[in-house]
N, C-alpha and C positions, 0 to 999 in steps of 0.2 A: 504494500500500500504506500504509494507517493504519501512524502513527509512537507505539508508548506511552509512550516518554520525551523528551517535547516539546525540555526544557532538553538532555540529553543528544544529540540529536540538532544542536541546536545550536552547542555544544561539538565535539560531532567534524566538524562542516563547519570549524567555524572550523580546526581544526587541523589536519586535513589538505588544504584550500590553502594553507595559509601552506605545509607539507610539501612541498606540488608547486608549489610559485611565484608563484601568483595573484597579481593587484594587490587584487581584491576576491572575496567570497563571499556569495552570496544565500541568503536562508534566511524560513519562512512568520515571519511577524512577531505578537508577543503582548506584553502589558505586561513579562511577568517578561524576555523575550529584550531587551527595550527596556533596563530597567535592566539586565541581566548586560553588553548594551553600552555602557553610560554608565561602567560602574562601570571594565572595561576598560580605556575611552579615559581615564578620568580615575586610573589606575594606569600606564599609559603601554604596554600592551601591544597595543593597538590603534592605528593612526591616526586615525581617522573612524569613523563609521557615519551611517546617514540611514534615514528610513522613506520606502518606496513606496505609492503609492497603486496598487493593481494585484490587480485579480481581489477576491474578497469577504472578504478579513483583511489583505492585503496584504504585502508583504516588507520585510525588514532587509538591508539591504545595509552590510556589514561591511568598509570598506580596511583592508587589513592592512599592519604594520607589520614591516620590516627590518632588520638591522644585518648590516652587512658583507654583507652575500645572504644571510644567515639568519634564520630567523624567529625574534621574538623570545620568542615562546609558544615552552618549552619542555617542557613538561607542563601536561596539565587533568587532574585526576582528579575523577571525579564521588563523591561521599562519596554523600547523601543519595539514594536510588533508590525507584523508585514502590512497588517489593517490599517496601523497609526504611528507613523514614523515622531519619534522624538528628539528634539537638534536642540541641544541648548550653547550658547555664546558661553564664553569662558568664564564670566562673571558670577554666568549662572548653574557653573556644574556641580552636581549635588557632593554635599560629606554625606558620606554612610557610617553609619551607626559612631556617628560622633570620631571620625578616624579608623576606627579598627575596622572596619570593611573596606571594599572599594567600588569604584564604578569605574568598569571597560565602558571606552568611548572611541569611537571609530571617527580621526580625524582624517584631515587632507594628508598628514604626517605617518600616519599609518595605526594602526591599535592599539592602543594603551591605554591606563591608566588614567583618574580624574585627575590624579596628584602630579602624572606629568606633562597630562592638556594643559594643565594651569603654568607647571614650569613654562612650557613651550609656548604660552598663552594663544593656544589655538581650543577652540570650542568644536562640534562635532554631534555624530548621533550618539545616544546613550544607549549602550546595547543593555545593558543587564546592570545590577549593582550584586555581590556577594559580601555575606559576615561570616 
């Protein structure tokens, strides 16, 4: 069954094996799901991730990360939706959960972080926020 919200469906694999225990989660593999996993591992809510070469786009294979046997994704909310694009100016890019989360935002500069749109003082769509 065709998937319409590619990012979104990525998102909820990630978070619901970390939910049910997994070591890792596969998922079809795209540049945007490439960086939402770099940005992840290099926030610290991921351990790993690696690309597959397997079948004609290939997979993302995601190790998920623990503490104490819990996951450490505690929320993804997906802001920005294929129905209702949302672009906020740099001014306006959200804090999550008072700093300890983040918000992926997909600028002209490529995907990253709220915290370094603002460095970069470039604004963007808001794909998601995680705590």
């Amino acid at each position: 069954m065709p998937v319409t919200d590619q990012i979104s469906d990525f998102l909820t694999r990630v978070r619901n094996a970390g939910q049910a225990g997994h070591k890792y989660v596969d998922a079809p593999c795209s540049k945007m799901k490439l960086a939402i996993a770099e940005i992840l591992k290099d926030q610290g809510f991921i351990a790993d991730y690696e690309k597959i070469e397997e079948g004609p786009q290939g997979l993302v294979r995601v190790q998920l990360r623990y503490y104490k046997r819990k996951h450490v994704i505690k929320k993804v909310v997906r802001i920005s939706k294929p129905g209702r694009r949302v672009y906020a100016p740099v001014e306006k890019l959200p804090r999550v959960y008072n700093g300890l989360g983040i918000a992926i935002v997909s600028t002209s500069k490529g995907v990253m972080t709220g915290k370094q749109a603002r460095k970069f003082n470039v604004g963007g769509e808001i794909l998601c926020t995680v705590w």
